[in-house]
C-alpha positions, 0 to 999 in steps of 0.5 A: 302486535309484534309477538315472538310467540308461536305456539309451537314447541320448537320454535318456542324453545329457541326464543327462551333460548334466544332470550339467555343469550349473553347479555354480557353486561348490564341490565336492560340492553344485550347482545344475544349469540348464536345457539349453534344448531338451533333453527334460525329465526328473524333478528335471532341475533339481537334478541332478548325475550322477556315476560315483564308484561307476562307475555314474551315480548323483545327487550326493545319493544316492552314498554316498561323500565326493566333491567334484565341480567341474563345467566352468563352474566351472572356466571361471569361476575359470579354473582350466587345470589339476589343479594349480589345482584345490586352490583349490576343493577343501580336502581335494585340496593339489597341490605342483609340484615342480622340473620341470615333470612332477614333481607330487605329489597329496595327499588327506587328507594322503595321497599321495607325491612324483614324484621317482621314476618307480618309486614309484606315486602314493597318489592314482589319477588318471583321465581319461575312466576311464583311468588316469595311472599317473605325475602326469607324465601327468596334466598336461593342460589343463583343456578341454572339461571335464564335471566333475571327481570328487575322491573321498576315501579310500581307493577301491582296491574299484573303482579297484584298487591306485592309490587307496589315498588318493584318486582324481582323476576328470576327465570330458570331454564328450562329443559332440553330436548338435547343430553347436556349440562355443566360442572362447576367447582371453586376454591377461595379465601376464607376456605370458600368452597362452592360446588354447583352443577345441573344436567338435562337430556330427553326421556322421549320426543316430548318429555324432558327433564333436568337436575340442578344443585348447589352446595356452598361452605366458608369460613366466617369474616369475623371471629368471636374473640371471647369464644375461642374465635368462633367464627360468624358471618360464615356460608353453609347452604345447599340447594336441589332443584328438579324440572320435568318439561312435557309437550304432548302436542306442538300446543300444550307445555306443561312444567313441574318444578320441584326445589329445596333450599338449607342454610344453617349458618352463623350470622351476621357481622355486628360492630359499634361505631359509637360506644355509650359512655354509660354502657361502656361502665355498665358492660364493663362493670360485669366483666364484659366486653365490646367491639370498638373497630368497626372493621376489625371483624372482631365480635364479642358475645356470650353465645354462637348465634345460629340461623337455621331456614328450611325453604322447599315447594313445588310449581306446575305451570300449563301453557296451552295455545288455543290458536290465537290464544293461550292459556297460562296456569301456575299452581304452586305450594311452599313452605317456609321454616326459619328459626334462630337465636341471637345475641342481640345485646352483641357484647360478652355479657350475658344480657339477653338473647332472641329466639325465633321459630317462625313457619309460613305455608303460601298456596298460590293459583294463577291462570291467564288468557293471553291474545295473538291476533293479527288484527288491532286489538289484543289482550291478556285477562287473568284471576290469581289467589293467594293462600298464606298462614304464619306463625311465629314463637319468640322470646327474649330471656333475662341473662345471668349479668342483666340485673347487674347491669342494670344495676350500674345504670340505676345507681350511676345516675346520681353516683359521683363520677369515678365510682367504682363498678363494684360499688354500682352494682351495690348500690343498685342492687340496693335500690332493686331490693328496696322496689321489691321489698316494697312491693312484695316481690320476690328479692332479686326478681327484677330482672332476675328470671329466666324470660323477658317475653314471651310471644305467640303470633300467627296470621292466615291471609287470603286474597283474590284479584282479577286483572287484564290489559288490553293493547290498541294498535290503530296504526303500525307501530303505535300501541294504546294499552290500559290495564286493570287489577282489582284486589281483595285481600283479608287478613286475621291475625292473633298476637299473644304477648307475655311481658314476664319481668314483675317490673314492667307490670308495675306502674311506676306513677300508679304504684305512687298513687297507691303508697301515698294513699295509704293502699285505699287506691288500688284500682283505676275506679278508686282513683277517678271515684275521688274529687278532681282537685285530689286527682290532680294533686297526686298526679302531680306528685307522682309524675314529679321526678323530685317527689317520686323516686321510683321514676328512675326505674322507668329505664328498666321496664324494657318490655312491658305488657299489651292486651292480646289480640284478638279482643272485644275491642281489637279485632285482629283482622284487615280487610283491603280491596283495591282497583288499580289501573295502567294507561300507556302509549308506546309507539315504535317510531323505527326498527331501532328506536322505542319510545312510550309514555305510562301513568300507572297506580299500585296497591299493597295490602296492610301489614301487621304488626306481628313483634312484641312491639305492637301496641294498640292505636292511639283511637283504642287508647289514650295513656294518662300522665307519666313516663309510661302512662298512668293507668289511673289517670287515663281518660277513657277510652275503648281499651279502658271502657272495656277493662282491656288495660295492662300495666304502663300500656303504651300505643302504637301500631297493630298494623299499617294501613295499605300503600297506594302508589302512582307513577307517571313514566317516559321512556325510550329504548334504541337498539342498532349495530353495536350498541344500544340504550334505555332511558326512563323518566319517572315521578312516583308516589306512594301515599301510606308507606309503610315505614318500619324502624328499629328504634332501640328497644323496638320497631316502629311501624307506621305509615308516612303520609306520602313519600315521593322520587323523581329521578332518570334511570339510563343504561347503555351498551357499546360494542366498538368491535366483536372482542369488547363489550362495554357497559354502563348505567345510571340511576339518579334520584331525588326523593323526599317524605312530603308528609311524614308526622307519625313516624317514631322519630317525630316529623319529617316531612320535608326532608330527604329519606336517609338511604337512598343515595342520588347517583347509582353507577353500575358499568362493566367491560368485558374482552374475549381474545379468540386464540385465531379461530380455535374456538378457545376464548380468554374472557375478561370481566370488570365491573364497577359499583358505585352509590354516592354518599348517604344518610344511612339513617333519618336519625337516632337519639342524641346523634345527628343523621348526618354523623352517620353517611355511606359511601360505596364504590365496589370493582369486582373482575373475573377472567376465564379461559373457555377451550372449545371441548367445553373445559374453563378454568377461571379467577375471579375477585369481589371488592377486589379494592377492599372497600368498606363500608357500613351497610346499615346501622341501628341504635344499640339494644338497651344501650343509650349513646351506643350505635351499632352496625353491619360492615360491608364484606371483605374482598373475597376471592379465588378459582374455578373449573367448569365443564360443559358437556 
């Protein structure tokens, strides 16, 4: 095998260096520099190691589609964090959502939404070999970076049941042996601060250490019109990292990393690109107020949100090389702190807000044995577990002007066009107090209280797995590799689920039944004790809209109450255990030219339905007749045999059953004299996916039968002569739900997931003028992004998808002049065109005919300085 490893301390630190050399450009193929006096070894000068396999091996020869971004790049482009990063990767898309900590990674068209702490993400990320088990977690700025690995498909065989799409693999550097560092200062618009800086040295032979921080402050995009023009959409995060590096032999490496990350901070941008008629009277008739441009940045709201995310660990890694082997173990522990309150109606009337306070604690072991011989045969066996509790308190209240809006809704039903606010919310009013009177309620409870919901949900998840790959080399060149990973993974979860509001505990059907009869039938038994022909009769009456006029409250029974869990029917647990494997033929045809062909499977766990959305499986539970499901009139069922039954009980999902993926995959990899390529092939699959969509009033979580893409990814990088380097990639894809009937937007299989778009371009050049041979370099950077147009989403009521399409084309620049004594000074631009776009989109909280979403970042720029020493 060809192997750079070799065991000994020096030489193993100059291939990490070796692999951050400049990859000035794009992912995947990259010209590595000279490390000034670092000892020279073969090919140096066009290297680039990567662990994608978990061993260190070239660029060139590691037979998987992986895009590699080193840390000059990042630099460059000032990329801070995995977010930017899908402006220089095509096949990654990163979509920040409504807080700060709810971000979605997506590879291939792959990945899953943050919105809820119990479904664990498709794509893997992984910092210095250790797991982020929630994107909340994986937030860190960017410094200090090595590389940064995007490995596409499915890679469950050595990264287990979270890569069932992808991993994201963040290197940082390690120690030097040798007292340096750099300084970084920068200034922009929207009052754009960013201090970063790390230093490293010797404390002796063998034991070094490095210091590393970032401190980030702006002002917010948009403002809060009707709060003085508060800001929103702001940065305020801050982040330290310390790293011990000890060799006490040629043979032993030990690693101990130490990090802390705070972001507090006022988010996210919120705009409407369509405004309901009926919540335009409805937020209008209590004095409120919404915004109408969607890029305006103007926001209107009863209350500052606020995201508050505490995220610290720390690792050890050992690398110890017994001759021909070496042992790698990572021992990591991390805790995750994140809570926030948000106003999720997004206009000025006081609706109701969201609170989250959410605590992950994660204990991770990984150890495996890796091979080096010289002879045929290789390989790499390990074992790894993984420890994780969650718990999370939430709430939704009731705000002082819900009841008037909903009043304006009940009575603009049948009220004549024109009619005033005032006289809506008379009338509505009239028609609450009447359904209270009715029923014994409290005049003004209805929507009238302090709290909608009230939520207590935790989660303790352990797993274990083993995997290996062992590589066949028969002949020179020519590499036969199959892999393994079996998992077992279990999972026991509770949900406490409150619905507060006294008309979401009444069952609008039931409630007839029990009036008409004259209050002899109160109870399920009573109904089903009479004859069938009586139970058919006032079932139809009291699911007749003519006959019962309590069913136009239906609309205002938000949340409503589920059993907790666990209980004597739910169990409250999962338990998945999976093999997957890898087969693959790499064979290096020249000293240039790669090429492999791969068929590979993935696994992800089941993901729990931790939200106040979860509801029973249809098999526990079959609602009667009505707009919510009479209780009366349900057949039996587990949740009705056992008298778990609560009022306008609905089913659902607790969880999503476990994704299964498979990949078949060609690729090639040619690297000569001044430029170089990758091309991969693929057609994946993955059976189960665990699609989760926000619907309104909730999220959906179900698993679509089997959804599917084929597509090429291309990168390439040529350098006419030593001053210009020029990039460029592409990714196209084709994908398609081929069985999709359970979703909460009905059947979709045979249609295209909205989303995804066909053509990802990423492409970039960069000039460095030499002033004669000084040493004094002005580098020049442009890069350029662009998706093709798209469904933003597979559809929402009442609109068609494709009223709602995206479209992204992003340049970014940057020039700096880097004198020799170490001093740069730069200016550097994001969207510099000032796109925009809207970055996703989801049907407004409570409000029919209203859409809503997140505009795209405006152009930012400004100055930096830095200094190397």
């Amino acid at each position: 095998m060809r192997s750079t490893f070799t065991g000994i301390a020096g030489a193993y630190r100059f291939t990490l260096l070796a692999g951050a050399a400049t990859a000035l450009a794009l992912p995947s193929v990259a010209f590595a520099q000279d490390e000034g006096d670092e000892p020279e070894v073969p090919e140096a000068d066009n290297v680039i190691i990567v662990t994608a396999s978990k061993r260190e091996q070239t660029l060139q020869e590691t037979p998987i589609a992986v895009s590699v971004t080193s840390g000059e790049t990042i630099e460059r482009a000032q990329i801070r964090d995995v977010i930017d990063l899908q402006t220089v990767v095509p096949s990654l898309r990163v979509s920040q959502l409504q807080t700060s900590s709810a971000t979605t990674f997506i590879i291939r068209g792959f990945g899953n939404g943050d919105n809820n702490f119990g479904i664990e993400p498709s794509v893997g990320v992984f910092i210095d070999g250790v797991f982020r088990s929630r994107s909340a977690a994986a937030l860190s700025d960017l410094n200090m970076i090595q590389r940064i690995e995007v490995l596409n498909g499915p890679q469950s065989t050595l990264f287990g049941k979270n890569a069932s799409a992808g991993v994201i693999s963040v290197v940082t550097k390690e120690p030097q042996y040798e007292f340096g560092g750099q300084i970084e200062a920068s200034y922009g618009n929207f009052n754009a601060i960013n201090l970063r800086g790390e230093v490293t040295g010797p404390i002796s032979d063998n034991i070094a250490w490095s210091l590393d921080g970032t401190y980030q402050r702006r002002d917010g995009f948009g403002r809060i019109v009707n709060l003085d023009n508060a800001e929103i959409n702001d940065r305020n995060r801050w982040s330290v990292r310390g790293n011990l590096l000890i060799e006490p032999t040629a043979d032993i490496k030990i690693r101990l990393i130490a990090d802390y990350t705070n972001i507090d901070e006022v988010c996210c941008q919120t705009s409407n690109l369509v405004v309901g008629p009926i919540t335009q009277l409805a937020i209008g008739g209590v004095g409120g107020q919404f915004p109408t441009d969607f890029f305006s940045f103007d926001n209107f709201l009863n209350a500052v949100p606020f995201n508050r995310n505490e995220n610290y660990g720390f690792s050890g890694q050992l690398d110890w090389a017994f001759g021909n082997v070496n042992l790698t173990s990572i021992t990591a522990y991390r805790e995750l702190t994140n809570a926030f309150t948000q106003d999720v109606d997004f206009t000025s009337a006081d609706i109701t807000a969201e609170t989250r306070d959410q605590a992950v604690n994660t204990f991770t072991q990984e150890v495996r044995l890796t091979s080096d011989f010289d002879g045929p045969i290789n390989f790499l066996l390990g074992g790894y577990y993984f420890d994780e509790s969650i718990s999370q308190d939430s709430s939704l209240s009731i705000g002082s002007d819900f009841r008037n809006f909903a009043a304006i809704q009940v009575a603009a039903a049948s009220a004549p066009p024109g009619t005033p606010p005032a006289a809506l919310i008379a009338a509505g009013n009239n028609v609450l107090r009447s359904v209270e009177t009715s029923f014994g309620l409290p005049l003004g409870s209805i929507l009238g209280g302090t709290a909608l919901t009230n939520e207590r949900f935790a989660m303790d998840n352990t797993s274990w797995s083993i995997f290996g790959t062992v590589d066949f080399e028969p002949a020179d060149g020519l590499v036969f590799t199959a892999g393994f990973n079996y998992t077992d993974d279990r999972k026991d979860f509770v949900i406490n689920f409150d619905a507060l509001d006294p008309l979401a505990n009444i069952n609008l059907v039931d409630a007839f039944i029990t009036q008409a009869t004259a209050g002899t039938v109160r109870t399920r038994a009573q109904f089903q004790a009479l004859p069938a022909a009586n139970q058919q009769a006032l079932l139809a009456a009291a699911t007749n809209p003519g006959v019962n006029p309590l069913l136009g409250l239906a609309a205002l029974q938000f949340q409503t109450p589920s059993p907790d869990v666990p209980n004597t029917v739910e169990d409250g647990r999962t338990r998945d255990d999976q093999l997957t494997y890898l087969l693959r033929v790499a064979y290096q045809a020249s000293n240039e030219l790669n090429v492999y062909a791969s068929y590979s499977t993935g696994f992800k766990a089941s993901s729990v339905n931790l939200s106040r959305d979860s509801r029973p499986l249809s098999s526990d539970y079959i609602p009667g007749p009505g707009p919510r499901g009479s209780t009366f009139g349900a057949p039996a069922s587990p949740i009705i045999n056992a008298g778990l039954a609560t009022p306008n009980l609905s089913t659902g999902t607790r969880f999503a059953g476990p994704e299964e993926a498979r990949v078949i995959e060609l690729g090639m990899k040619g690297q000569w004299d001044g430029w170089g390529f990758n091309l991969a092939v693929f057609d994946q699959e993955i059976e189960g996916f665990q699609s989760f969509l926000f619907t309104g009033l909730g999220f959906g979580l179900a698993n679509a039968g089997k959804q599917s893409v084929r597509g090429f990814e291309l990168d390439t990088t040529i350098q006419p002569f030593d001053p210009l380097v020029l990039t460029f990639a592409v990714t196209h894809l084709d994908p398609l739900y081929d069985d999709f009937t359970g979703g909460p937007l009905g059947d979709l299989s045979g249609r295209r997931p909205a989303g995804i778009p066909a053509w990802s371009l990423r492409t970039s050049a960069t000039y460095s003028h030499e002033f004669g041979g000084s040493g004094n370099f002005l580098i020049t950077r442009v890069d350029y992004a662009h998706d093709s147009q798209v469904n933003i989403l597979d559809g929402i009521a009442g609109f068609n998808a494709n009223q709602f399409r995206r479209e992204v084309n992003l340049v970014n620049a940057s020039t700096t002049l880097a004198l020799d004594n170490g001093l740069e000074v730069g200016l550097f631009a994001r969207n510099l065109l000032d796109e925009q776009f809207a970055l996703t989109i989801f049907p407004g909280v409570a409000q029919a005919g209203t859409v809503s979403g997140y505009p795209n970042p405006p152009r930012t720029w400004g100055g930096l300085v830095r200094f190397k020493f």
